[in-house]
N, C-alpha and C positions, 0 to 999 in steps of 0.2 A: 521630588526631594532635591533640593541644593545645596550645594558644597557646606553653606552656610547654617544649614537647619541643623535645630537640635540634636535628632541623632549623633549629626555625625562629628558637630563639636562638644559635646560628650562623650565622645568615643576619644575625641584629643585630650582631655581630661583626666580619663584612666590609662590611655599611655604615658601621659610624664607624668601620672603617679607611680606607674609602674617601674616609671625608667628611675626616679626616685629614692624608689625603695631599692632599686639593684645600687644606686651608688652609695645608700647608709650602708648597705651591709657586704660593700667591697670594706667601708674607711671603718666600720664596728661590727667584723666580723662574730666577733664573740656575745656581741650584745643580739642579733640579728641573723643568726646562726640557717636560718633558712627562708633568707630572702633574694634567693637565686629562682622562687615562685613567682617572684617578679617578670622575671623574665619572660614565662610564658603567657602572662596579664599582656605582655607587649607586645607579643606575638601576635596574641588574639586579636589585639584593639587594631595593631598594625594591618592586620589581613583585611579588617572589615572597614581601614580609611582607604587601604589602597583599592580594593574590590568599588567602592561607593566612587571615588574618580575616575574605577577604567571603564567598570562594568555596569555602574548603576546610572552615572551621567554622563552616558556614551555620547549624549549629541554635544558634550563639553569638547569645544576645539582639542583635537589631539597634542598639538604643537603645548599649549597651556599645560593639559596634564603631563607632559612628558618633562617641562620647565620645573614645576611644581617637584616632582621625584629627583630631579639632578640638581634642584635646589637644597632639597637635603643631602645629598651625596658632596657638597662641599664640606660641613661639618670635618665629616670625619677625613675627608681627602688631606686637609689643612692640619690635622693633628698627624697625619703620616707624615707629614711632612717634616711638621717640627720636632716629632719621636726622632726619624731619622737622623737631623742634624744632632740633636741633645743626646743619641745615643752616642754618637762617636764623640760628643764635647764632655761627658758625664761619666761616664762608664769605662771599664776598664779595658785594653784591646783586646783583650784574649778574649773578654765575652762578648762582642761586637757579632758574632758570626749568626748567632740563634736572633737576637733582635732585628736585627736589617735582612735576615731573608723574611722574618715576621712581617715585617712593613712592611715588604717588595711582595708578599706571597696577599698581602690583606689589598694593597694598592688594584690586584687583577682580579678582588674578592669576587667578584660577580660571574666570573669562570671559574674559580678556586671552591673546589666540594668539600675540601677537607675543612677542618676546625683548624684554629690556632691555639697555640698552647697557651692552658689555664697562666702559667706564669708568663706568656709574655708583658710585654708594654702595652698592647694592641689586641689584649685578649676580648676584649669585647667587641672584636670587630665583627666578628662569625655572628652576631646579629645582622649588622651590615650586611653583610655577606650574602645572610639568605635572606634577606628581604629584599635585596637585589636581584636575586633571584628568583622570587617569588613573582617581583612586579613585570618581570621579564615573561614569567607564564602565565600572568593575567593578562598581559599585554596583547599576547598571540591566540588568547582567548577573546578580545574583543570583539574582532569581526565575525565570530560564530554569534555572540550574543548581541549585535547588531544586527544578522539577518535574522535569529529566529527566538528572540527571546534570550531571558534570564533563566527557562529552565533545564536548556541543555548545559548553558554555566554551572548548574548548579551540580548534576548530574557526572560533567568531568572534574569538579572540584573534589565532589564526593569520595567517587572511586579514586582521584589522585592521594587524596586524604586517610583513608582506608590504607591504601598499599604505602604509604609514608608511616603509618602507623602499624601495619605489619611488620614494618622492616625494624623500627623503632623497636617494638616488643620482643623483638626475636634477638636483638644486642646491636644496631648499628648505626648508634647513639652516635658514633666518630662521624658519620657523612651528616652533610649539611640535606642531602635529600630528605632521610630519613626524620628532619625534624619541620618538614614542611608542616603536618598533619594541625599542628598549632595555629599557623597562618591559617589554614585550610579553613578551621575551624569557625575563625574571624569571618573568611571569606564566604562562606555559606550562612552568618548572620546576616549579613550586608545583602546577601541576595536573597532572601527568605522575606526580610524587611521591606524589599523594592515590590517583592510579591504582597505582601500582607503586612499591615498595619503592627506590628507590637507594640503588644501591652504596658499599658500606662496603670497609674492609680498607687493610694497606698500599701496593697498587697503588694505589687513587684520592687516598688520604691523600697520595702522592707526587706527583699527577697535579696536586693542588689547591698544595702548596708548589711548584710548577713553574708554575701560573701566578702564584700571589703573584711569584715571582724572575720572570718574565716581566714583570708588573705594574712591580716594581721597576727595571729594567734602561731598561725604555720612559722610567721618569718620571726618570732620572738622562741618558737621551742622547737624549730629545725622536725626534720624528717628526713627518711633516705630517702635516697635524689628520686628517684621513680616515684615515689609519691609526691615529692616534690613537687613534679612536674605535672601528674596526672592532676593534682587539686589546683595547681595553676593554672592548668586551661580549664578545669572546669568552673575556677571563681571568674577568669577572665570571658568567660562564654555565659556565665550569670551578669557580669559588671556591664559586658557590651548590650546583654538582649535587655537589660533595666534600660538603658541609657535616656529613654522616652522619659519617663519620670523626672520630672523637673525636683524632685524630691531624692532623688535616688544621688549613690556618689558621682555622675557623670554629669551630675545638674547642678555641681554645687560652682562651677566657673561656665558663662555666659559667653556668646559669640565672639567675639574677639579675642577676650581675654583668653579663654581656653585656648586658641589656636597658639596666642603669644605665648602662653605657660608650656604647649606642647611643644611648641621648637624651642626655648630654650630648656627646658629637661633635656632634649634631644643632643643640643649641645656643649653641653654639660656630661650629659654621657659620655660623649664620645672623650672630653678631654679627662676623665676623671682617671680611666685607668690608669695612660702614662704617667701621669702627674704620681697618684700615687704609688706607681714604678720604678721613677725616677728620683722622686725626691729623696727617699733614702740614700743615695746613689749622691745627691747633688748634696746631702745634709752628712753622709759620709759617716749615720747614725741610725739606730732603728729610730720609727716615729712613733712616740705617745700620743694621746687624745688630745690635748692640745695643738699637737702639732698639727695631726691629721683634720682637727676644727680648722687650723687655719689655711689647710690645704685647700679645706672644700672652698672655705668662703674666695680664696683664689682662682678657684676652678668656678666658680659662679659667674667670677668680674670678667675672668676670659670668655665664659659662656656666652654674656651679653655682649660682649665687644663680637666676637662672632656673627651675630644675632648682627648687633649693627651695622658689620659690615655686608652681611648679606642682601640686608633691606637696603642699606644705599645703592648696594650693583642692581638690584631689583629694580628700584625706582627708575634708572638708563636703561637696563635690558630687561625682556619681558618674554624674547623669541626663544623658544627649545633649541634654539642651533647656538644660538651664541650661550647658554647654559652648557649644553652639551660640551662646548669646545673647550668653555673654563673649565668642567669637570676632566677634559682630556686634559689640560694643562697640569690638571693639580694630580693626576695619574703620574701623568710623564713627570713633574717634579719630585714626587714619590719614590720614584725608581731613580731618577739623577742623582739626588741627594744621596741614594746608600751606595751610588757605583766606586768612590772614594774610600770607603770603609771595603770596601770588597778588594779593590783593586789592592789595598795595604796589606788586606788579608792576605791575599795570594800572593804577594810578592814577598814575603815572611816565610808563608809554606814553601812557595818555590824554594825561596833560600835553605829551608831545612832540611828539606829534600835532601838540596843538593849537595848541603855538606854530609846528611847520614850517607849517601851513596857514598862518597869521598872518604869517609871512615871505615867506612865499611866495606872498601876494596881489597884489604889485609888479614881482613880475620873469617874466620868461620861465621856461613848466615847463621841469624839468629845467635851468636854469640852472648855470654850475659846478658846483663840491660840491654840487650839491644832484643829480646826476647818480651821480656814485661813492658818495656815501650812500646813496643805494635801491640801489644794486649789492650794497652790504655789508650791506642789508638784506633781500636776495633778491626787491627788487622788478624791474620790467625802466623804463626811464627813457629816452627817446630821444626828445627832438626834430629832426626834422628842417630845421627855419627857423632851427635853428644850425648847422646842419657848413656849416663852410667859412668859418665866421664868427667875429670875432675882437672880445671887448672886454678893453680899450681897441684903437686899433688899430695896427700894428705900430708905427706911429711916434710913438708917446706910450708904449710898453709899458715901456721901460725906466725910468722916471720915474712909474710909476703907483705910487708911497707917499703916504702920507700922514706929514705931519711929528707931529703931535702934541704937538706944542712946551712944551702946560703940562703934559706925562703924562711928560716927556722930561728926562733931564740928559745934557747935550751929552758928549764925550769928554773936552773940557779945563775941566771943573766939575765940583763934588762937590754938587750943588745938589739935594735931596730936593724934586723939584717933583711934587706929588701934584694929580692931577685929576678931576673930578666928571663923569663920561658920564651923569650925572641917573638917570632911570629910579624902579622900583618893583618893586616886591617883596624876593627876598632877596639881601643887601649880597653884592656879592663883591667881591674884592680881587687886582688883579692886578698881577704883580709879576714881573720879568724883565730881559734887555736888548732889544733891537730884534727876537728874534723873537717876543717877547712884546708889542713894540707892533706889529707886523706883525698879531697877531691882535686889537689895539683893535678893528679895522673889525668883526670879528665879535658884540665885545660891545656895541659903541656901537649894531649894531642890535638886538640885545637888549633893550638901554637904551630905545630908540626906543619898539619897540613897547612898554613896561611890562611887560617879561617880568623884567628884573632892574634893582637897581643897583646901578650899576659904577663904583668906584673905580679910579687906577691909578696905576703910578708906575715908571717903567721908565729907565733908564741904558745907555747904550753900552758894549755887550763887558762888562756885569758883571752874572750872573747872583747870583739871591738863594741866595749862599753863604758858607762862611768861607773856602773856597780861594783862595791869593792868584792872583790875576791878574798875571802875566807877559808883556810885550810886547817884544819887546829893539828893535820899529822906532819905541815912542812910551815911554819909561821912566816918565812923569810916568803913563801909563794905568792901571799898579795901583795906586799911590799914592792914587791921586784912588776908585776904586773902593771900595779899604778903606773911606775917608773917607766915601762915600755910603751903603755897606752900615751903616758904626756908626751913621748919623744915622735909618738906618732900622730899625736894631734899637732904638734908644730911642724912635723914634717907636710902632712896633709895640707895645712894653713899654703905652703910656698907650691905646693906640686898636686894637688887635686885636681885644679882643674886643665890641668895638662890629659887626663884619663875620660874616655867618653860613660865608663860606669864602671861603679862599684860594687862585688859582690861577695855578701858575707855569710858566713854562719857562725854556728860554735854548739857544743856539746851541753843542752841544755841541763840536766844534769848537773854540772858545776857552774851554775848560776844560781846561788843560793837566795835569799831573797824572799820578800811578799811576790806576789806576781805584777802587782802592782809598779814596784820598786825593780823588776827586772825589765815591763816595759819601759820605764820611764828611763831608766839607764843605757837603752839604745837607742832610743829616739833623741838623749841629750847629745849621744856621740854623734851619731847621723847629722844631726840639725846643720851643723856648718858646712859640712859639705855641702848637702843640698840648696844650701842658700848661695854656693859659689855653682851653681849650676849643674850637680852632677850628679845624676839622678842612681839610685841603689836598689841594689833586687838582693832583697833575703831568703835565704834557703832554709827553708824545716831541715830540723836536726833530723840527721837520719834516728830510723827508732832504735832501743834501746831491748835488749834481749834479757831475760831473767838471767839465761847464762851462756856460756860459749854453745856453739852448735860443733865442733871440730871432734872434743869427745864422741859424743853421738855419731859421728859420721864415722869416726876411726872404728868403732865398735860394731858398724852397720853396713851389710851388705849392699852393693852398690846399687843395686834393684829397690831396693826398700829403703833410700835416702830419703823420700819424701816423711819418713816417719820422725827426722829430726828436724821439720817442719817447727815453725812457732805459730802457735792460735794469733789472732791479729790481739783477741783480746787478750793474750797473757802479754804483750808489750808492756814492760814497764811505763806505768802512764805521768809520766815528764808535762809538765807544763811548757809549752813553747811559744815563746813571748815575741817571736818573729810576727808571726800575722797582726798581732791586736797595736803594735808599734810601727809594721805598716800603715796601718788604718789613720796614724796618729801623723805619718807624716807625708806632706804633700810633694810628692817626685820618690816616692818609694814605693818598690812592688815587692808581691809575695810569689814566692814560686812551693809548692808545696810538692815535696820529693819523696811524700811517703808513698806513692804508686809505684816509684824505681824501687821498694824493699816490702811492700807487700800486697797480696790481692786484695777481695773481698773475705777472706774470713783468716789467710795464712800468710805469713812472712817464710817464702821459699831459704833451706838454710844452700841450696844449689838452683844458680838461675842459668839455665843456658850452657849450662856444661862448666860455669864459676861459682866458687866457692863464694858466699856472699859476705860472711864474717871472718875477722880474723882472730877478735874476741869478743866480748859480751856487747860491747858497743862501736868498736871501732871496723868499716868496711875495708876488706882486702885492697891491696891495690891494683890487683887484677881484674878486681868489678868493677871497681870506682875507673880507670879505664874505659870501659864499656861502658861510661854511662855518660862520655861525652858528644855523642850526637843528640841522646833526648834532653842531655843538660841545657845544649845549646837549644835545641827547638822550644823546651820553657821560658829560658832569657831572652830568645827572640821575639815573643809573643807578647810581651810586656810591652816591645816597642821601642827598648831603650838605643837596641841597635839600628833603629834605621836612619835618626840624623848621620852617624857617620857612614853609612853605607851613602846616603844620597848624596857627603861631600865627598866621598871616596871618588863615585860615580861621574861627579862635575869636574 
């Protein structure tokens, strides 16, 4: 049997149908609900081409067969590559950290046991993976079935096959061992075949379109994954042993052609995941059918540009050592490419770190937020010499703000009073109403320590918008608004880009409004700034409480505090027009602060030994305080600080 005979390019056949059907029903998952059966179709077909190169035409120069596998292992190397760079040009920096060790964990795939996550970029690599692995233990099977035959091959495939598929049935679906049993499968067609003739003729030919419509039937009405998977390899263990049948579906593409259709499925596969990863990401939009048709038909044209650049390098090189070395190249470029994104990383965190240290040399550990922050960081935070203990204490709690007076225009003033919280390093600029000077306290220690400086300039009930402000119990309140917002859009106009960023909130609440017409009213104010360079981070409204928590506490033993707890769900549910007006504009980020006020199911009404509210919506200022180390580790994650830190640096 050679390379070239029927078998075994019908077996290329029903892999890049298989590989196929896994990418219609990444791009129409609803239409195609269980065509993740595909997958083990390629398993199968994969086991019995690579088995048929190592094992069945052992006296095939080794050098050749080894060219031929690291031929394929360019594909996908070349899409690490380009994930890599588009993650860090596309995507947002805070989410850089899960994508790039994806890439750099798929790059060492063929050592790497574990799976990659269903949501990466690069989720499809763990085929990769263990097919690299696979061929790595056919490989070191060869010279046993070189001295004595094809049936002690057959014999450790078996048992290896069996115990992959014990591990499998018993839950250890997560290791990439455990799903050898698939390959296995493959591979003991392919030696059964080298043994004995299989059957040809109308009967198997009918036997093989009955699992294809088998195959079909699965991937249009879904099943639970176990079944999934179990009729996957049994249609793909029916599709490979038909393949003889020139009538069957592995006969319906001929020598060559099959082999051309099987590498590029191949690589097409490999670039479909990122692509449709990314492109949301790059389109800044979910994608509709349209969109995603025009993704594939993209992901096709790259396919074949692939495809031809592989066959040109083929054509000059032909030796397993110069394949090899390109595939080291494109390893090593793999992991170069994310060292950048890592190195940003860490120098972020580093810098967080080291201001929470820096903050947090004055107050009691675990203090306020500075409690729920290592929670959202997966750290564990508990001191003990606060439960039960309350700062400020109940009877000053409601009165614990800070006025702010020269950062402040009153209700019945339009008075642009802008103030100087001192400090060093890079300029920010904050701008708001009262829940934006609610969070002064956090920056002012900022300021304090020389971690930033801080400008401010905040107004009552008027965030920094164009949406009019509405009041029917105080009429003169949007009037006067208007007036404050125009003195501060010409102020902005002369003195923006003196500030390295801008950061805003307001009390969504008194944004009256479609939702529509509240994003559009921040996105108009933003818009000039950002086109003078200076890029803006919005903050979610902190949440909004049915009612104060201060009664309840007044009334409640200090042990049993937790019972004036607020549900997450009884949060009054505010629409908050910050995120979706992010989205809208280019050099704006979203910081989302609902973790600093509440868990997974409670908003703490005492966090860390602080009182969190002072009334139904507005944060003490003794939290709001404590929540300037995780304030800052959010703003810095965006990215906005690090041009000034590197010209600080220079």
């Amino acid at each position: 049997m050679t390379s070239w005979g029927r078998i075994t390019t019908g077996w290329c056949t029903i892999a890049g149908g298989a590989m196929v059907l896994l990418v219609l029903g990444a791009y129409w998952p609803g239409r195609l609900p269980g065509a993740s059966a595909g997958a083990e179709v390629l398993l199968v077909a994969a086991g019995a081409l690579m088995a048929q190169l190592l094992l069945v035409e052992r006296d095939r120069p080794l050098g050749a067969v080894v060219a031929t596998g690291l031929r394929l292992a360019v594909p996908p190397l070349l899409v690490l590559v380009a994930t890599g760079i588009a993650v860090q040009r596309l995507v947002e920096l805070r989410e850089w950290a899960e994508p790039l060790h994806d890439v750099r964990d798929a790059a060492t795939g063929i050592v790497n046991l574990g799976p990659i996550d269903r949501d990466s970029p690069v989720a499809g690599f763990w085929i990769v993976a263990l097919l690299a692995q696979s061929a790595l233990l056919l490989l070191v099977l060869r010279p046993l079935v070189n001295r004595r035959g094809t049936r002690p091959g057959l014999v450790v495939v078996a048992v290896l096959s069996a115990a992959s598929f014990g591990w499998w049935v018993v839950g250890g679906d997560d290791l990439a061992a455990a799903r050898f049993w698939p390959v296995g499968c493959g591979v003991l067609v392919a030696l059964l075949a080298a043994r004995r003739t299989l059957p040809g003729g109308p009967i198997v030919a009918a036997a093989g379109w009955l699992a294809a419509i088998g195959l079909g039937a699965m991937a249009l009405l879904g099943a639970g994954p176990r079944l999934e998977v179990l009729a996957g390899v049994a249609a793909g263990a029916v599709l490979v042993g038909t393949a003889r049948s020139s009538a069957s579906p592995g006969g319906l593409l001929r020598g060559r052609v099959a082999t051309w259709f099987a590498w590029l499925a191949w690589a097409g596969f490999c670039w479909a995941w990122p692509a449709l990863w990314l492109a949301p990401e790059a389109a800044d939009r979910d994608l509709g059918l349209r969109d995603r048709a025009g993704l594939l038909v993209m992901v096709g044209a790259v396919a074949l540009l692939t495809w031809a650049l592989v066959a040109s390098v083929r054509s000059v090189v032909r030796h397993g050592v110069a394949w090899a070395a390109l595939a080291g190249v494109c390893v090593l470029a793999a992991v170069l490419v994310t060292a950048p994104g890592f190195e940003r990383l860490d120098a972020i965190e580093t810098d967080a770190a080291r201001t929470e240290a820096l903050l947090g040399a004055d107050v009691p550990e675990c203090f306020g937020a500075l409690t729920i922050a290592a929670q959202v960081e997966g750290r564990d935070c508990r001191n003990r010499e606060l439960e039960g203990v309350l700062h400020p204490p109940l009877d000053r709690a409601a009165s614990d703000f800070e006025a702010y007076l020269d950062c402040w225009s009153q209700p019945a003033d339009a008075d642009l009073n802008l103030c100087d919280l001192g400090g060093e390093g890079p300029r920010v600029l904050v701008l708001g109403d009262s829940h934006a000077r609610v969070l002064l306290g956090a920056f002012r220690r900022l300021a304090e320590q020389g971690v930033l400086d801080v400008t401010a300039a905040t107004k009552a009930s008027c965030a920094w918008s164009t949406l009019p402000l509405r009041d029917s119990k105080d009429p003169l309140r949007g009037p006067l608004c208007h007036e404050w917002r125009a003195k501060l859009t010409m102020w902005l106009e002369q003195h923006a880009a003196e500030y390295d960023v801008i950061v805003t909130t307001a009390y969504s609440g008194r944004m009256k409004g479609s939702e529509g017409d509240q994003v559009r009213g921040l996105v108009e104010a933003w818009e000039p700034a950002v086109r003078a360079g200076v890029p803006i981070v919005a903050l979610r409204d902190n949440p909004r409480l049915p009612e104060a928590t201060l009664e309840c506490l007044s009334a409640t033993d200090p042990d049993a505090w937790a019972r004036c707890d607020v549900a997450r769900d009884d949060v009054v549910p505010d629409f908050d027009p910050f995120e979706p007006a992010v989205a809208e504009v280019d050099g704006a980020h979203f910081v989302d602060t609902l973790p600093f006020f509440c868990g997974e199911d409670v908003c703490p009404a005492v966090t860390g030994g602080v009182n969190v509210y002072r009334d139904y919506n507005h944060v003490s200022a003794t939290y709001a305080g404590t929540l300037a180390a995780p304030l800052y580790r959010e703003i810095a994650r965006t990215g906005v600080l690090d041009d000034a830190r590197r010209s600080a640096a220079g």
